[in-house]
MARLUM-237015 format. One record per residue (C-alpha): residue number from 1; chain; x, y, z. Coordinates in pm, 1 decimal, always signed. Example, Ala and Ser with C-alpha at 12.3 -4.5 7.8 and 13.67 -1.06 7.14 Angstrom:
MARLUM-237015
PT    n  chain         u         v         w
PT    1      A   +1230.0    -450.0    +780.0
PT    2      A   +1367.0    -106.0    +714.0
//
This chain:
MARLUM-237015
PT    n  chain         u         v         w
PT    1      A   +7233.1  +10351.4  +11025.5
PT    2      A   +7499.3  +10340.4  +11345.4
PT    3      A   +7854.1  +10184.9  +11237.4
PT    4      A   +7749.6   +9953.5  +11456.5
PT    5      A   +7483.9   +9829.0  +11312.1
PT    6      A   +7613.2   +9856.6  +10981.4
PT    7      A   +7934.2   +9606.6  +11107.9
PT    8      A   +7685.5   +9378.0  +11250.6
PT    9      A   +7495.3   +9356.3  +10864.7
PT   10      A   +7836.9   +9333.9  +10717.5
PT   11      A   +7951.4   +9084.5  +10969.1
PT   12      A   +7643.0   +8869.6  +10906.8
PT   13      A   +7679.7   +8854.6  +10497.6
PT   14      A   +8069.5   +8757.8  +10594.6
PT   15      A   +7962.0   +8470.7  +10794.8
PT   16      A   +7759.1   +8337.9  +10498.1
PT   17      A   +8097.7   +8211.8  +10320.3
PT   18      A   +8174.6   +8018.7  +10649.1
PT   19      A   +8084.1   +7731.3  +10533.9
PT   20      A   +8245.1   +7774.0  +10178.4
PT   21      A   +8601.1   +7859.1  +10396.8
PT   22      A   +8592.6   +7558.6  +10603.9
PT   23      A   +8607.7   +7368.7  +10236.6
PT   24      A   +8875.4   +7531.0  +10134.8
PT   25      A   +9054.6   +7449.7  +10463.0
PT   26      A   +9021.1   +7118.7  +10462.3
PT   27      A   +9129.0   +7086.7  +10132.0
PT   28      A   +9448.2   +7290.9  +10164.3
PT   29      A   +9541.5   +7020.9  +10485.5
PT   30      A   +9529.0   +6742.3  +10243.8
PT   31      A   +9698.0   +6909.0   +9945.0
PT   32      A  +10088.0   +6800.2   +9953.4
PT   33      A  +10238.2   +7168.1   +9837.5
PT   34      A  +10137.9   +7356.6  +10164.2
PT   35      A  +10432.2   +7284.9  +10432.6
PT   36      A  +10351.0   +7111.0  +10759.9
PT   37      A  +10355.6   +7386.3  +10978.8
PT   38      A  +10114.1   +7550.8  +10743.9
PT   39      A   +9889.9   +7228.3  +10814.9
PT   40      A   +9900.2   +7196.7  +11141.5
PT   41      A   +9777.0   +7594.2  +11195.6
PT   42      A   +9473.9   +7489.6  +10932.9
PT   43      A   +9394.6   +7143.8  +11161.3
PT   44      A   +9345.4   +7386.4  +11464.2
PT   45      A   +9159.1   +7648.4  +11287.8
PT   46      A   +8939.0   +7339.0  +11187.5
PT   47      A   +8938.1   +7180.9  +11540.4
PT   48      A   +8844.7   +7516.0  +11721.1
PT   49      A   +8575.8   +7625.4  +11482.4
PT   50      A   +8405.0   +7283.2  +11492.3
PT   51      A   +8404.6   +7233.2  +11906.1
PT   52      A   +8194.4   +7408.6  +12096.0
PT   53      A   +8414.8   +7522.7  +12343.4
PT   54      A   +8570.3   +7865.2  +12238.6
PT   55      A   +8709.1   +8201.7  +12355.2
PT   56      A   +8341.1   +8281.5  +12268.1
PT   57      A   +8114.6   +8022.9  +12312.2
PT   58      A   +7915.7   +7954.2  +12006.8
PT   59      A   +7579.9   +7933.3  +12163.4
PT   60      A   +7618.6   +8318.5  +12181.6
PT   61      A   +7430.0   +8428.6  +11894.4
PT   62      A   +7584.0   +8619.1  +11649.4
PT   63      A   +7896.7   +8701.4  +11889.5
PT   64      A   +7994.2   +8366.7  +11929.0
PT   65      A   +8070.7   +8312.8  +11587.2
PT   66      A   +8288.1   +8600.8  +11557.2
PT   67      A   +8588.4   +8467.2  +11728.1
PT   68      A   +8534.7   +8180.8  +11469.0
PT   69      A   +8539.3   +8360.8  +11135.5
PT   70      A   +8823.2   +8582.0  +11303.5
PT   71      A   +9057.2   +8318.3  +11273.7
PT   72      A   +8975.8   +8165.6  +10953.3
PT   73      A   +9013.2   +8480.7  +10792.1
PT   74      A   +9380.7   +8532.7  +10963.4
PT   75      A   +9469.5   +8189.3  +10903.6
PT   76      A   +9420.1   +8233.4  +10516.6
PT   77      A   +9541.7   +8527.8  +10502.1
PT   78      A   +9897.2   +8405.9  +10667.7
PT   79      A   +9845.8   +8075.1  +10418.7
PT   80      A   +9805.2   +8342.2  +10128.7
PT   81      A  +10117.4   +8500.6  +10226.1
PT   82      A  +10298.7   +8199.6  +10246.1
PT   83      A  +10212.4   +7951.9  +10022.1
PT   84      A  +10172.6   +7958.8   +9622.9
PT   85      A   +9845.3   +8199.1   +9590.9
PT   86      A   +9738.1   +7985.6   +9275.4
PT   87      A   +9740.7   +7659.2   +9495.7
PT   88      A   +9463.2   +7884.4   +9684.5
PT   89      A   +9305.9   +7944.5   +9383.2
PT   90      A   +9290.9   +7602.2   +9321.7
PT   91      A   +9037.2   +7515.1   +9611.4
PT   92      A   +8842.7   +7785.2   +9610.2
PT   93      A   +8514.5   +7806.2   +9500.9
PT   94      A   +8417.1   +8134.9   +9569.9
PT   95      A   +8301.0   +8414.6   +9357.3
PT   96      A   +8475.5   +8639.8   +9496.6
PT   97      A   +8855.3   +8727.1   +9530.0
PT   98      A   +8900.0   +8511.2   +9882.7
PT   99      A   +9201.0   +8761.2   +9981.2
PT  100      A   +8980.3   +9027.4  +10012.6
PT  101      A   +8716.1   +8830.0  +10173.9
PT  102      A   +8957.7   +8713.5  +10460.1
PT  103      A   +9105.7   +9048.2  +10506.7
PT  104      A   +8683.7   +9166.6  +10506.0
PT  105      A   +8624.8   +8914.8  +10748.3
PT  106      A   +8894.6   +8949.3  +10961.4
PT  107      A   +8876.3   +9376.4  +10965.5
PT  108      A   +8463.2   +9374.0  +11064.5
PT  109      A   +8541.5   +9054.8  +11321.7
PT  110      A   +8801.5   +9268.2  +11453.6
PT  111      A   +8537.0   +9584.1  +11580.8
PT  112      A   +8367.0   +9318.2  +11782.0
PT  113      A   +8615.2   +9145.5  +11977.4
PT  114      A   +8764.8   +9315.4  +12263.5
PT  115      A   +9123.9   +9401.5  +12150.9
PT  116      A   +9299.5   +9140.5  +12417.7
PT  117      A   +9112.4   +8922.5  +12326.1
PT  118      A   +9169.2   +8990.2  +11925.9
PT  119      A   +9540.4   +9015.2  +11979.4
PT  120      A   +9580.2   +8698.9  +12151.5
PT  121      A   +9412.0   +8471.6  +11904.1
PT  122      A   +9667.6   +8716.6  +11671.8
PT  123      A   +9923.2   +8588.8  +11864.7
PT  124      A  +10073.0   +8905.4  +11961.8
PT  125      A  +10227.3   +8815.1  +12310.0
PT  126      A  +10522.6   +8913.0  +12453.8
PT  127      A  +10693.0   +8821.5  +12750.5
PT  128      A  +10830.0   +9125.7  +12974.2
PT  129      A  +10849.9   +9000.3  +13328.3
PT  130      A  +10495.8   +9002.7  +13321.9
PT  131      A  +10302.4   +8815.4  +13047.8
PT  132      A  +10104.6   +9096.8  +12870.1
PT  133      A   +9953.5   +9134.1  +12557.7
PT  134      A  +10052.5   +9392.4  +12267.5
PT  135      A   +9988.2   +9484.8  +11943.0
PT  136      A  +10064.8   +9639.7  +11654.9
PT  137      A   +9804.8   +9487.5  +11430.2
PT  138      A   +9658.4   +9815.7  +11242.7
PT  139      A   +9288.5   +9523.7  +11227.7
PT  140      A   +9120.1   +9743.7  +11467.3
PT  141      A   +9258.9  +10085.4  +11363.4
PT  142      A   +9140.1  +10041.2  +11044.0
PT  143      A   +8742.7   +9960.7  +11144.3
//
């Protein structure tokens, strides 16, 4: 089987805990021990995953969700860096270890998107006379 192909399979099992992730979102945004800022990146990871109109549009099969589950998976993983890991814990139902899944999700999302595109929904931009993007996100390296 082509790396490709084997992403794409990979890719599609990933997606399956969508659903499951957008719980645990929303109930991080109404728990009171994650900070504000912390809330207000979940309420737009919410709000861009649930309109239609995306970097990808949605209506793209397969594609069009991976812009999506891209930024779920670096949202938590930020959230899991900042806030109290067992107040994670807390709302998620998973069965399996959700670090791992969002760095999964977000490494296999990664080989898909085109790498401007991936860095600036990292938010990797930089101002140098010229508004360019860089990185130095090892996401794509490691795929």
């Amino acid at each position: 089987m082509s790396e490709s192909k084997e992403k794409k399979k990979r890719l599609r099992e990933l997606l399956l805990f969508i659903p499951n992730l957008m719980k645990l979102l929303y109930d991080l945004l109404k728990d009171p021990r994650i900070s504000r800022a912390d809330k207000a990146i979940l309420a737009g990871v919410i709000m861009y995953v649930i309109v239609p109109i995306d970097v990808i549009p949605d209506f793209v099969p397969f594609v069009g969700m991976v812009d999506d589950s891209y930024l779920v998976a670096i949202s938590l993983l930020r959230l899991l860096n900042r806030a109290d890991r067992q107040v994670v814990l807390e709302h998620w139902n998973g069965s399996v270890d959700i670090k791992q899944l969002a760095e999964n999700i977000a490494n296999v999302a990664a080989y898909f998107m085109p790498a401007r595109m991936r860095n600036v929904l990292h938010g990797r931009i930089e101002v140098k006379g010229q508004l360019h993007v860089v990185t130095d996100s090892p996401v794509a390296e490691e795929v």
